[in-house]
N, C-alpha and C positions, 0 to 999 in steps of 0.2 A: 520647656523650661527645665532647667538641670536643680533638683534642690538645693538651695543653701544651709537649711537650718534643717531638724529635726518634725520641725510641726508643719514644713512646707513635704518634707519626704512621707509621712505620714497621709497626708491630704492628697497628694499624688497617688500614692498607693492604695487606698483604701477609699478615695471616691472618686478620681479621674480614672485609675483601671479597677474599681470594683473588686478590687481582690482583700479579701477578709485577714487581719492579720492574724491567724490561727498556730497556735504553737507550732504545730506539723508545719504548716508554712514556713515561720521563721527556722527552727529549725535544719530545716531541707535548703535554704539560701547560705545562711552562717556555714553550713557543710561545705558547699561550695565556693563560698567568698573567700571563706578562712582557706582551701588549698590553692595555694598560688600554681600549683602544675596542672590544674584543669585549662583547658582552652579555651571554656569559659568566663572565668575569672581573668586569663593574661590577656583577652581581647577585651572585655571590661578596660583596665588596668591602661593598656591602647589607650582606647576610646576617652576615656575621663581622669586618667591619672591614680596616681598612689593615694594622694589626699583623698580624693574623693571612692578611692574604694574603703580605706580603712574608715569614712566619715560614716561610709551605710553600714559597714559591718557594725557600729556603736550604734548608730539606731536599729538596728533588727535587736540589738541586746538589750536595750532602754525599749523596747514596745515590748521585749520577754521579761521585762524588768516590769513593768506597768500590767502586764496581762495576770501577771503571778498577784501582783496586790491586785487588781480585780478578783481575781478570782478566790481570794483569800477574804476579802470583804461582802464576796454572796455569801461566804458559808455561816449560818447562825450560829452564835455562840451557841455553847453548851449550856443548857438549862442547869440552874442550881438543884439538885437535891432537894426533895420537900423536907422541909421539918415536919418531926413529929411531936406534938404536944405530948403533956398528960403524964 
């Protein structure tokens, strides 16, 4: 099945091939999606169209869009300053 939506490309990716959406990861795809003269990308591009490359290039950037607020939301705030009495 060819994703339509964002949460179907997601779900293919990360639990039909088990592959971890890890910054490095996206990253390393974006690199290559984004250069339209690799032979990679223009048999891509073949195979499933313009639509549908520039659709995954926007979701590798919305899961680095999501992965940054995760990863923004483990980090504990900054404890306040104890006051000092007296």
């Amino acid at each position: 099945m060819i994703p339509r939506t964002y949460a179907q490309w997601r779900h293919c990716i990360t639990v039909e091939c088990g592959i971890p959406l890890s910054a490095d990861f996206i990253a390393q795809r974006l690199a290559v999606w984004r250069n339209p003269q690799l032979e990679e990308t223009q048999r891509f591009r073949r195979l499933y169209g313009d639509a549908h490359w520039q659709a995954v290039q926007r979701w590798f950037v919305q899961a680095a869009q999501e992965q940054k607020q995760e990863g923004a939301a483990a980090v504990p705030p900054l404890a306040a300053p104890a006051q000092q009495t007296g």
